[in-house]
N, C-alpha and C positions, 0 to 999 in steps of 0.2 A: 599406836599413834607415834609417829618419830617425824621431826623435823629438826632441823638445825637449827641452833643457836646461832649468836653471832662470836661465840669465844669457841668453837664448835661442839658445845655440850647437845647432847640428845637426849630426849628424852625416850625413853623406852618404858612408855606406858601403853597397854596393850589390850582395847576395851574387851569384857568378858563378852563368851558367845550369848549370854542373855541381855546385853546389852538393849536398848530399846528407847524411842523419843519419848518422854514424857505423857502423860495422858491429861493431865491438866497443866496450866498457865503459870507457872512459878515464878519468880523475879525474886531477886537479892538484893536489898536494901543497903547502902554502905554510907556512914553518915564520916565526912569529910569536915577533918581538923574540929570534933566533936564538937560542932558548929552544927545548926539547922541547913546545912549543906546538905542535903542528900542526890546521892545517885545510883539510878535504878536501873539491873542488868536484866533482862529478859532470860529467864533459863527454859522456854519449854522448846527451842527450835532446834536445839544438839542433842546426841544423848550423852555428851560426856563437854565439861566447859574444865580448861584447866586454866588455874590462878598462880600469879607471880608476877615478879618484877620486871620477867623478861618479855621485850617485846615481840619477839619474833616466835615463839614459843606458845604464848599463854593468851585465852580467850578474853579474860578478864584482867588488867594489869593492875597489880597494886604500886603505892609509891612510896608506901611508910618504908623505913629503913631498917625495922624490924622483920620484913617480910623477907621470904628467900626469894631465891632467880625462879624458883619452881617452888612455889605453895603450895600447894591443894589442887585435888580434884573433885567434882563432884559429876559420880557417874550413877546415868539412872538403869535400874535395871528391872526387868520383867517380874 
């Protein structure tokens, strides 16, 4: 997976050959400003959702200032 940033950072993360969609419905719950805010990502429609700050980059975007430009991945595999 590589696309460009807007500072031109790439990411060169490169899903394995077992790579694979999901086989059941998963969703990520993320509870905003530890508040009864919640908001719910769908995870079973990718096989790989990447997490950060960056917009142009990252499937999920976080805002806390703790977070990196590139958090996390979470890749499903066979």
């Amino acid at each position: 997976h590589r696309r460009s940033g807007k500072n031109g950072l790439r990411i060169n993360y490169k899903e394995p050959a077992e790579a694979r969609l999901p086989d059941r419905r998963w969703r990520l719950t993320s509870l905003k400003n530890e508040e009864d805010q919640r908001i719910d990502y769908p995870l079973h429609r990718q096989s790989k959702y990447i997490i950060g700050r960056d917009k142009d980059q990252c499937d999920i975007r976080l805002s806390h200032s703790s977070s990196s430009t590139v958090h996390a991945v979470i890749q499903y595999r066979l």
